[in-house]
C-alpha positions as a printed NumPy array, in Angstrom:
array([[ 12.997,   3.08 ,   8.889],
       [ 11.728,  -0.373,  10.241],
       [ 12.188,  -1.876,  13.392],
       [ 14.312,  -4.513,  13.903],
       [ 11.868,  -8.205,  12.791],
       [ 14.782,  -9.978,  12.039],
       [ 17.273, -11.465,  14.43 ],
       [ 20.421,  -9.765,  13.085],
       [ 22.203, -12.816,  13.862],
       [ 20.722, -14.467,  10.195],
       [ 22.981, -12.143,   8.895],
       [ 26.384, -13.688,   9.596],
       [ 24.839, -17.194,   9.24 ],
       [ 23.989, -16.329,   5.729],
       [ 27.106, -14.877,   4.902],
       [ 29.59 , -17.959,   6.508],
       [ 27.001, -20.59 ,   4.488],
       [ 25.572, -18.949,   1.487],
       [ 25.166, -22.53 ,  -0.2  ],
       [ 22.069, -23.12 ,   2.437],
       [ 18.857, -22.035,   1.437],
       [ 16.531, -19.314,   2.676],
       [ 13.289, -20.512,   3.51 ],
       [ 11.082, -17.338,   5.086],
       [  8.121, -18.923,   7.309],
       [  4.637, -17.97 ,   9.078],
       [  4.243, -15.26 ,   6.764],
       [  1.037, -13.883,   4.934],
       [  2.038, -14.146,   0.876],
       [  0.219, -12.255,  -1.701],
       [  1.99 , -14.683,  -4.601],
       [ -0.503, -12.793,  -7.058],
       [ -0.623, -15.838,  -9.175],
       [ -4.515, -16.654, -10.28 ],
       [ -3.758, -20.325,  -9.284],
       [ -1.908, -20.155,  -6.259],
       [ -3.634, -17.164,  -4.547],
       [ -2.975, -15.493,  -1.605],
       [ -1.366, -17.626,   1.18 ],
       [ -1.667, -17.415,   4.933],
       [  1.175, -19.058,   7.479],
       [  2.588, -19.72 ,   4.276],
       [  6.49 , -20.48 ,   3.933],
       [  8.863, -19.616,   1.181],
       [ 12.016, -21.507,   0.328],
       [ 14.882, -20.219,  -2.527],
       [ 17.362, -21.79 ,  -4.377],
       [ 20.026, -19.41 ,  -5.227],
       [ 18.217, -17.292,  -7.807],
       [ 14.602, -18.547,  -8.134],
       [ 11.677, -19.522,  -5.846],
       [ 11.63 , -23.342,  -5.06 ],
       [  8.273, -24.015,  -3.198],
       [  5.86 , -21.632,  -1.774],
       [  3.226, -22.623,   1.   ],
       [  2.211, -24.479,   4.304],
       [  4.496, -27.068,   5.612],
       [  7.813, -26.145,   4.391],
       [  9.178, -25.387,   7.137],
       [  8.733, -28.966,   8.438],
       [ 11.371, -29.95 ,   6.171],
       [ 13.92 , -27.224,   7.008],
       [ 16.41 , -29.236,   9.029],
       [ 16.478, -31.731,   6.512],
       [ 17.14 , -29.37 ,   3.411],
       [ 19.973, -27.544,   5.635],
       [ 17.48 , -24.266,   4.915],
       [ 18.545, -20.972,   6.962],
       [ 15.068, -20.097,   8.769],
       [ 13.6  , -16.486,   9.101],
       [ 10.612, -16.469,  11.068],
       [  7.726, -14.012,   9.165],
       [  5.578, -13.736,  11.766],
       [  3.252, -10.923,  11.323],
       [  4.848, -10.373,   7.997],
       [  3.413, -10.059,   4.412],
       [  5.466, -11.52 ,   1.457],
       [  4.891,  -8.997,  -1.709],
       [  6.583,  -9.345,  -5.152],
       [  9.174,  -6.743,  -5.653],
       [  8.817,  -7.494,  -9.818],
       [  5.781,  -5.962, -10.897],
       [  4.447,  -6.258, -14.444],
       [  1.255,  -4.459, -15.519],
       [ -0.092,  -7.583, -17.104],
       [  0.552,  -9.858, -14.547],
       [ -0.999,  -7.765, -11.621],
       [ -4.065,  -7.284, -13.586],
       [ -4.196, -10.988, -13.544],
       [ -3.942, -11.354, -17.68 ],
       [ -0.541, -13.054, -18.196],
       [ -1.158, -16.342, -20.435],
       [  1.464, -18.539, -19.659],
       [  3.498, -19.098, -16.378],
       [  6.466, -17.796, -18.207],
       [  4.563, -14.451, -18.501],
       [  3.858, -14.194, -15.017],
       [  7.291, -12.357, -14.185],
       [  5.743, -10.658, -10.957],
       [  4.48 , -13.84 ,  -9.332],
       [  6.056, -15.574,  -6.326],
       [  5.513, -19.108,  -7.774],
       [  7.778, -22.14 ,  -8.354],
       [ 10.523, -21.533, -11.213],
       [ 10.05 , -17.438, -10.797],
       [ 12.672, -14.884,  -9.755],
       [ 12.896, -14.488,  -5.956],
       [ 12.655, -10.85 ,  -6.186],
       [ 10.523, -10.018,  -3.154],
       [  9.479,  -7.68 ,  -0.681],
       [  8.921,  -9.075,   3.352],
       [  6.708,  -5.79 ,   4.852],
       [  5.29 ,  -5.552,   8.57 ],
       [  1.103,  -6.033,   9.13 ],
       [ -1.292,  -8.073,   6.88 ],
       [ -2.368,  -5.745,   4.305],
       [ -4.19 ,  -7.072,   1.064],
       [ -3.833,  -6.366,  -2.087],
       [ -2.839,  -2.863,  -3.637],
       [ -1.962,  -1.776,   0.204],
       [  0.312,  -4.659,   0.359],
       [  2.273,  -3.524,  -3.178],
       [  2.14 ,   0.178,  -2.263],
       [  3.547,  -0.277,   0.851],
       [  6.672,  -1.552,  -1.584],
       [  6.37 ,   0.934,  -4.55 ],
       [  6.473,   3.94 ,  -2.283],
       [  8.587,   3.232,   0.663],
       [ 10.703,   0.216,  -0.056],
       [ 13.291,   1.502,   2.6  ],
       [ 10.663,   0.594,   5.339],
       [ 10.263,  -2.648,   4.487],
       [ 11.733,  -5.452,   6.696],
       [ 13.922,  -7.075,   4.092],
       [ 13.796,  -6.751,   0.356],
       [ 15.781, -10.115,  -1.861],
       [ 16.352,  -9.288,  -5.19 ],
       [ 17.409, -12.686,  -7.165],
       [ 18.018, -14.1  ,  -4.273],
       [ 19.989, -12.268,  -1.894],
       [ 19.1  ,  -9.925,   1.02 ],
       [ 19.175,  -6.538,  -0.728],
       [ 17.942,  -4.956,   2.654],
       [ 17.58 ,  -6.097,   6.003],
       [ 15.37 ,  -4.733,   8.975],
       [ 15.382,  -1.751,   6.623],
       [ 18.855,  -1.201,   6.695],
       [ 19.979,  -1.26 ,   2.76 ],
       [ 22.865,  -4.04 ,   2.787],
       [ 23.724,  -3.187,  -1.13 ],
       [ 25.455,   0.149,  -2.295],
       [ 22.995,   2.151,  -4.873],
       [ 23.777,   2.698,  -8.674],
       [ 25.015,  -1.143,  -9.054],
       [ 24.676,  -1.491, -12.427],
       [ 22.657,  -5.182, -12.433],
       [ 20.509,  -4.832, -15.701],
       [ 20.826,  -5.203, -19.684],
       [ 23.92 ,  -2.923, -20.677],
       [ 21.851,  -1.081, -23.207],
       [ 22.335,   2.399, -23.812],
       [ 19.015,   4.584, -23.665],
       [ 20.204,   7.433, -25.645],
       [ 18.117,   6.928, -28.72 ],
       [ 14.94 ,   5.608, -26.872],
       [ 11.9  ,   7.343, -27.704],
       [ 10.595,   8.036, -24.599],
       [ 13.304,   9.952, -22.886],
       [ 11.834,  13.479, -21.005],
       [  9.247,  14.174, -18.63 ],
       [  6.101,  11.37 , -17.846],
       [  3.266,  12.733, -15.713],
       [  0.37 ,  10.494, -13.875],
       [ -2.518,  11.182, -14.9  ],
       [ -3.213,  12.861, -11.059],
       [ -0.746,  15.226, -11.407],
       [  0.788,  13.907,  -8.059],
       [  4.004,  11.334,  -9.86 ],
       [  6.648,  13.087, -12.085],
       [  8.753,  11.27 , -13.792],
       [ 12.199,  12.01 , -15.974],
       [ 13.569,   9.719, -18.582],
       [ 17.512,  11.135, -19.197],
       [ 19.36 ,   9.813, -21.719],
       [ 22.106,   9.036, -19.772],
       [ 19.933,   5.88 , -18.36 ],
       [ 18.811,   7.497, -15.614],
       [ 15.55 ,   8.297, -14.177],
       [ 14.443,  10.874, -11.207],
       [ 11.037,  10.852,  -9.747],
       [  8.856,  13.063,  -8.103],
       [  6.023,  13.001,  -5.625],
       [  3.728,  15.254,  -4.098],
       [  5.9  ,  17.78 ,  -4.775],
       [  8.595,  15.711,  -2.828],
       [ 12.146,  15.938,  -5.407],
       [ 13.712,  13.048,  -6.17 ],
       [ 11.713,  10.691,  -3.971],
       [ 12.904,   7.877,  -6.343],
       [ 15.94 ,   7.592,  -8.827],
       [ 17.674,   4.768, -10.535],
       [ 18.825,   3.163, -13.963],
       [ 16.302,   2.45 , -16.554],
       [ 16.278,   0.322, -19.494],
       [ 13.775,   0.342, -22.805],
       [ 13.426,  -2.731, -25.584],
       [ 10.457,  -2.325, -27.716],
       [  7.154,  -0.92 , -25.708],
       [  9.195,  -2.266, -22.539],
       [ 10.843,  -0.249, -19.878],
       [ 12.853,  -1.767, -16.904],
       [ 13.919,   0.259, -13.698],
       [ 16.561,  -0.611, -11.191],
       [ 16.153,   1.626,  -8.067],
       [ 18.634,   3.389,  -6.197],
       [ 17.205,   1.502,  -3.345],
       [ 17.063,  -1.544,  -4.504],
       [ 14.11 ,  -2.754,  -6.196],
       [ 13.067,  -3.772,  -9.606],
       [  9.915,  -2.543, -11.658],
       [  8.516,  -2.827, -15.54 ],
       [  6.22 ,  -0.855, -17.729],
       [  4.933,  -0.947, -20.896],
       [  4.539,   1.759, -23.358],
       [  1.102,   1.887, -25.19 ],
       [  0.055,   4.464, -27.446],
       [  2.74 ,   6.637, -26.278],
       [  1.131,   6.336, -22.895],
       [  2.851,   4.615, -20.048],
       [  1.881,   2.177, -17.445],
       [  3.662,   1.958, -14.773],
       [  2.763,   0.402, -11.202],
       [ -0.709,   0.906, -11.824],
       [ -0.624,   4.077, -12.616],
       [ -0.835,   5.872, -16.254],
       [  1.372,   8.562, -17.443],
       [  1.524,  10.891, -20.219],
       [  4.492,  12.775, -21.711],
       [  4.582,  16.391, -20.766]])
């Protein structure tokens, strides 16, 4: 679990005035889009559902723009949306870029403790997202000084039912170390190391697409090619 980062005093501020916006400051932000870069005492400001402006001097502005502050730092800002294309730095058009933390985008994030770059940064997020210091899905504060502020199994996604997809059953990384189960009743239960059930959630498929909604949380993609799936960097293969 993390330690506290946040004062826990945000909290009630954001829930008496949630018509201000959240603008996260001082933080490290790996915004993974090829134009913007990596950022560092960076700021981040929302409206409601999307991300409004993203880097240095925001915070100047704050008092002005009525914005609820939360002081990042020695905090990294990660995207909690990941999309195979768009971390491999292919995506076309900024409408592709679904896992970026740039103007217009989704504020679906992840605020983690330390600086660390790159694929640390989005591990840190794909395999413990309960240790992160917040996670904002959309947003809203999904999690907060790693204490999970949303019940698990909210149903938040397409309403699409999976039972004729053709990739329900068992996906394996190509390691051996990730299991993965595709159920038909929409859900899926992943294994790690040998660890049971180290992740489950709701999944949805359209076309070579797959969407997950964690227990915890967080949102991820993948894309099915060739009957092979990538997923978070990794590939998997059906058992």
């Amino acid at each position: 679990m993390s330690a506290t980062l946040f004062d826990e005093g945000l909290l009630e501020t954001i829930a008496a005035e949630p018509e201000r916006p959240l603008l996260f400051v001082n933080a490290t932000v790996h915004t993974l889009d090829p134009v913007i870069g990596d950022l560092t005492g960076a700021d981040l400001l929302l409206g409601e559902e999307e991300i409004v402006g993203v880097g240095t001097g925001l915070h100047t502005a704050a008092e002005d723009d009525g914005a609820v502050v939360l002081d990042c730092t020695g905090l990294t800002i990660v995207p909690g949306v990941l999309e195979n294309d768009t971390v491999a730095g292919l995506s076309r058009r900024p409408s592709d870029r679904v896992g970026t933390l740039a103007p217009g985008n989704p504020a679906t994030f992840a605020v983690i403790s330390g600086h660390p770059a790159g694929k640390p940064a989005l591990e840190r997020v794909i395999w413990r997202p309960e240790q992160a210091a917040a996670i904002v899905i959309d947003g809203e504060i999904a999690l907060f000084n790693g204490r999970r502020l949303t019940e698990p199994g909210t149903e938040l996604g397409p309403r699409r039912s999976p039972a004729d997809s053709p990739y329900l059953g068992m996906w394996i990384d190509e390691t051996g170390f990730i299991h993965q189960e595709l159920t038909a009743d929409g859900r899926y239960d992943e294994a790690r190391g040998g660890r049971p059930h180290a992740y489950q959630g709701s999944f949805w498929t359209e076309g070579d697409r797959i969407v997950y909604r964690d227990d915890l949380g967080f949102w991820a993609y993948g894309r099915f090619v060739d009957d092979v799936l990538h997923h978070a960097g990794y590939v998997f293969h059906r058992r």
